[in-house]
N, C-alpha and C positions, 0 to 999 in steps of 0.2 A: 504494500500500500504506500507504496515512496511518491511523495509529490501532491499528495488528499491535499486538501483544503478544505473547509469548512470556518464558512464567515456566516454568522445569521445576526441580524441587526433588526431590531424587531422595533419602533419608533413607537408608544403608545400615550395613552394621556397617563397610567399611573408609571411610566417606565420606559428606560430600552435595557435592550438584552442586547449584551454584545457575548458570540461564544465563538472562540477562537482555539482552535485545534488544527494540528499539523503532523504530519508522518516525517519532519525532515531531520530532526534530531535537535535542533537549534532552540534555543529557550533567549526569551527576553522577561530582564526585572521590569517590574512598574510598581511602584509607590504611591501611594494616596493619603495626604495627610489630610485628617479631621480636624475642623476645629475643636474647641474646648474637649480635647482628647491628649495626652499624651505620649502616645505611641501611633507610628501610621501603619497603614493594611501596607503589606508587602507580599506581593503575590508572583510568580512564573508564571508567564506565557509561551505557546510557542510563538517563536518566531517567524514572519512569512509578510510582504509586503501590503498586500491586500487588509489580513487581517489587522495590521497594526496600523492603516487609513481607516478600518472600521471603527476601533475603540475608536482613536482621535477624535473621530464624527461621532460618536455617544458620549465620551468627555466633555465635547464642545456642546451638546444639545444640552447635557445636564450643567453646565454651569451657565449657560445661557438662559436658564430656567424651563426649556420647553418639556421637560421630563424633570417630575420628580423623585426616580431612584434609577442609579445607575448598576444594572446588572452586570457583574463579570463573571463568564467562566473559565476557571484555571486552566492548566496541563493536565492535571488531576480531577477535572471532571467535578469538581467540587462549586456551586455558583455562592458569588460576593453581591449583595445587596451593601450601596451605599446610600443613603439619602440625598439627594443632587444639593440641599441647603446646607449641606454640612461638610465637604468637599472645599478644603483648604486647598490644595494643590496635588497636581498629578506629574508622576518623572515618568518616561518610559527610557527605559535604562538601554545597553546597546546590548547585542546577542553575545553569546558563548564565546562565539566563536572571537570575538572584538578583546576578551579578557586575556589577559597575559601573568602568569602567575611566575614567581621566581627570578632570576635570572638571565633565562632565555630569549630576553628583549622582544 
């Protein structure tokens, strides 16, 4: 199954659902800080171009107001309910492959 994609971006008045799943091997961080919270949601996604223009367009809807709960589904199949008024800020980190550990430049 190398190369699936699956983007579903569901636009509604209580929500969007962004579920983002990949066969490629590749993971992207993304971070969501809550207001009057101290700790942010820190979730893996896979990585894949398509699906990381989708969140961006469900981030943008929910702090824009047009939805009020931002759905994420992980790599793990596990979905994140955020409430769109309480969405401090959103990082999407760079993939796997972008990370350099040790030495090896």
């Amino acid at each position: 199954m190398t190369g699936n994609v699956s983007v579903n971006v569901a636009n509604m008045q209580s929500g969007s659902t962004v579920s983002l799943t990949s066969h490629k091997g590749h993971t992207v961080d993304i971070r969501i800080g809550i207001t009057q919270a101290p700790r942010e949601i820190a979730l893996e996604v896979d990585d894949d171009a398509k699906a990381r223009e989708a969140l961006k367009a469900a981030v943008d809807a929910a702090l824009k107001g047009e939805t009020d709960t931002l759905w994420i589904t992980d790599k793990k199949g596990r979905d994140i309910a955020i409430p769109s008024a309480k969405i401090a800020y959103v990082e999407i980190g760079s993939s796997d492959a972008d990370r350099r550990i040790g030495f090896g430049g």
